[in-house]
VMD Tcl script that draws the C-alpha trace (Angstrom):
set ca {
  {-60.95 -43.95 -37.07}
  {-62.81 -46.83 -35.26}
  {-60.13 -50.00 -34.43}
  {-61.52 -53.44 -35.92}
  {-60.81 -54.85 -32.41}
  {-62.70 -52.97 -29.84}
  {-62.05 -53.93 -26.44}
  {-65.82 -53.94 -24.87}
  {-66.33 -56.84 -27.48}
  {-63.42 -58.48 -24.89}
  {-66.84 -58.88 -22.47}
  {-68.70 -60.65 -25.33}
  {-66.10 -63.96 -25.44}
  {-68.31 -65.85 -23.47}
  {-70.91 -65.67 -26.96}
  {-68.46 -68.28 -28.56}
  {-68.98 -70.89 -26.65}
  {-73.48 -70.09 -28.15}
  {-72.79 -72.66 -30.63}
  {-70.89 -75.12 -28.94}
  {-71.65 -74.88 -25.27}
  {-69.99 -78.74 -24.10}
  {-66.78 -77.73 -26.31}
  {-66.25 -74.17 -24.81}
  {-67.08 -75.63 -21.47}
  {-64.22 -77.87 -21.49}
  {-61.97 -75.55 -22.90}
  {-62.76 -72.92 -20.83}
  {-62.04 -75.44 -17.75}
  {-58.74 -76.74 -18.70}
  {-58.36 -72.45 -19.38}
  {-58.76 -71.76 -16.17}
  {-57.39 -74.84 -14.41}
  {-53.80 -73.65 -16.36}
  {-53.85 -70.60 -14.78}
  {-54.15 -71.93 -11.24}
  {-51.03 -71.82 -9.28}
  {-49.20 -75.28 -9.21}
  {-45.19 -75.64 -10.14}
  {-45.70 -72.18 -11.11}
  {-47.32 -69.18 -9.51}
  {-50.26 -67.34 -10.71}
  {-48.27 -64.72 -11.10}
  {-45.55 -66.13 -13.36}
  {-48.19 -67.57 -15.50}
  {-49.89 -64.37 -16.35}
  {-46.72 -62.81 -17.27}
  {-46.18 -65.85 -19.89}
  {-49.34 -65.27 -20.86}
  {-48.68 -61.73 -21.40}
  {-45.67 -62.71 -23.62}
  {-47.56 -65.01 -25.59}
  {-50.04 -62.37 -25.90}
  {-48.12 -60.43 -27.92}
  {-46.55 -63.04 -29.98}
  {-49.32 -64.45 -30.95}
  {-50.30 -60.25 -31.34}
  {-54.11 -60.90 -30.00}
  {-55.41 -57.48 -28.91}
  {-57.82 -58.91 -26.51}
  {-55.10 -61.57 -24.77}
  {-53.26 -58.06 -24.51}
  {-55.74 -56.07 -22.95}
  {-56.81 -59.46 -20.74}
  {-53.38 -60.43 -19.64}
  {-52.03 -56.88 -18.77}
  {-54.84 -56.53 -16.49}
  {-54.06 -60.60 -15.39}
  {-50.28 -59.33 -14.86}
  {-51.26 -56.13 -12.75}
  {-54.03 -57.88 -10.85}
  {-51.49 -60.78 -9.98}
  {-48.83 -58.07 -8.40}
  {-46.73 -57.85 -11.62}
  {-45.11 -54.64 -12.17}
  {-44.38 -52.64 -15.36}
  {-40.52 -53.28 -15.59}
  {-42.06 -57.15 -15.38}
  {-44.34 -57.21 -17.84}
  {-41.97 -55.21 -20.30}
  {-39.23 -57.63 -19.66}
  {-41.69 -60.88 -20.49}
  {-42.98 -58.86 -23.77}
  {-39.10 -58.88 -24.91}
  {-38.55 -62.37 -23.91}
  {-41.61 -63.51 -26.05}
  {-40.15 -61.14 -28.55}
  {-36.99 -62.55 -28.84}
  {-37.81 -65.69 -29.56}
  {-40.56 -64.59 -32.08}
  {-37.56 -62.70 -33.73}
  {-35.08 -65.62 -32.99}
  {-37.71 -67.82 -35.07}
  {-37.07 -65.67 -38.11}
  {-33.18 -65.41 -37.72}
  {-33.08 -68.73 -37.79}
  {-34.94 -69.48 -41.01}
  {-32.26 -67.89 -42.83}
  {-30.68 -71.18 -42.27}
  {-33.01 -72.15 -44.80}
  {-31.44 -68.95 -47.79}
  {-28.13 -70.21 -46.53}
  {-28.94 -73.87 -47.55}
  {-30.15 -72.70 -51.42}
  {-27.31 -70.05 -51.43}
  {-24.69 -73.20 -51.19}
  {-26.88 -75.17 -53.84}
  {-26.13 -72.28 -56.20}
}
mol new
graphics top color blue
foreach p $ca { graphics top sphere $p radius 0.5 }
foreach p [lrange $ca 0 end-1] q [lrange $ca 1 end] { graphics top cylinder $p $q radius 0.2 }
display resetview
């Protein structure tokens, strides 16, 4: 069964900015600008990306920032440990709504 997302149509991003080409231009600056090394190293940014990747559960940021993460020097026991931080926190996020059953749970 064909996927929805197909990864060749990762190549084809650049067709977004067709409609818009001043907005995608400045986005796709500040995009790239964010992923230069400053406080942080390339490196470290890609794995973040990576995490966010899969929080956000983008199949292209997936495919684009595992290849980021490898090409930066990142190694698999790194990039599984930054998928489980991002994870945690995603998870974390719903744990803590419960907060919010707890509160009507005391009203009752």
């Amino acid at each position: 069964m064909a996927s929805y997302y197909l990864s060749e149509d990762l190549a084809r991003f650049g067709e977004v900015g067709g409609p818009n080409p001043k907005l995608f231009k400045m986005w796709l600056d500040w995009y790239n600008e964010c992923h230069q090394d400053g406080a942080l190293d390339k490196k470290t940014k890609a794995l973040i990306a990576l995490s966010v990747a899969h929080v956000l559960q983008c199949p292209y940021c997936i495919d684009a920032w595992t290849t980021g993460s490898q090409k930066e020097g990142a190694t698999p026991e790194q990039m599984a440990e930054a998928v489980h931080v991002g994870a945690s926190l995603r998870a974390g996020t719903s744990l803590v709504h419960h907060i919010q059953s707890l509160n009507v749970q005391a009203r009752d």
